[in-house]
N, C-alpha and C positions, 0 to 999 in steps of 0.2 A: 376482151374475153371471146373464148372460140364459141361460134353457133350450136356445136353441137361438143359433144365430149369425144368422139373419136377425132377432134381437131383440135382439142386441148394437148399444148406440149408436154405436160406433165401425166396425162394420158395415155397420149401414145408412143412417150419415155416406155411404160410400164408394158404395154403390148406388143410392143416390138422385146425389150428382156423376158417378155413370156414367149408370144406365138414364134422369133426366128432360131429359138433352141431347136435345132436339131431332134430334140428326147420331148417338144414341147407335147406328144400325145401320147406319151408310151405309160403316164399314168403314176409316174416315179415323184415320191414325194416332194423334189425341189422343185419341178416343172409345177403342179398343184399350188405349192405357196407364191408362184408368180403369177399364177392366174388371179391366184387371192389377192395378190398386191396391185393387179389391172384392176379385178372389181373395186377393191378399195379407195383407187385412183377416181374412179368412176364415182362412186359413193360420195369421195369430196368434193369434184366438180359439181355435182345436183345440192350439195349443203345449200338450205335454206328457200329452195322450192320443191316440188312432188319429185321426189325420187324416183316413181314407176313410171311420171311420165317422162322425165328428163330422161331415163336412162329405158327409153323403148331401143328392141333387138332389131328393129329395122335400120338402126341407123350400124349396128355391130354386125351383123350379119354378113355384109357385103364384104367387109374388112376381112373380117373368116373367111367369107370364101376364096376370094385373091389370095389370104396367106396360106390355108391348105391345098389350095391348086399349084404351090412353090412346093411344097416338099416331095421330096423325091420318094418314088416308091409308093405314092397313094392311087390311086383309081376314084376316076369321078365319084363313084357310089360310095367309097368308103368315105372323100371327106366330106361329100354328103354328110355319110352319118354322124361322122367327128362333130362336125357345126352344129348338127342338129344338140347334140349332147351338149355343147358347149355353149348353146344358145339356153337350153334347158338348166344347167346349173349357174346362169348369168343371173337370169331370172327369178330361179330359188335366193339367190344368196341376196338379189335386189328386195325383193318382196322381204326377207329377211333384213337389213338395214333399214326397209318402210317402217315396220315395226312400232307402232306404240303403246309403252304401257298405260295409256290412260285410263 
């Protein structure tokens, strides 16, 4: 098993059909369900221990930034921002899968 989840094959299957689309920030609804389908990828990798801690953004982070420093057409600051946003809705949608009704 991978040490962390952006070294899970089945992982980073999902983030690469996310993040190397071309349109992967333009906001358009099939780029958004394949971010959904990396968190998800993520979500099953952490099955059956802490979810928030298995899936902390430090270890995503770095990934993002290498992969929005490839797309053409961005400026440092912008995917900056992009990571930041896309670290921020990792996180939402994690904390959301922690989730229990107890």
């Amino acid at each position: 098993m991978a040490e962390s989840y952006m070294e899970d094959e089945t992982v980073r299957r999902y983030y690469e059909g996310w993040i190397d689309k071309p349109t992967a920030f333009t906001g358009h609804h099939l780029d958004d369900e394949r971010f959904y389908k990396f968190v998800k990828a993520c979500v099953q990798f952490a099955r059956g221990g802490d979810i928030r801690k298995t899936l902390v953004t430090s270890v995503l982070r770095p990934s993002l930034v290498d992969s929005f420093s490839s797309h053409s057409g961005m400026s440092e600051s912008v995917y900056r921002d992009e990571c930041d946003k896309v670290v921020s809705r990792f996180e939402e949608l994690v904390a959301y899968e922690a989730t229990n009704l107890d």
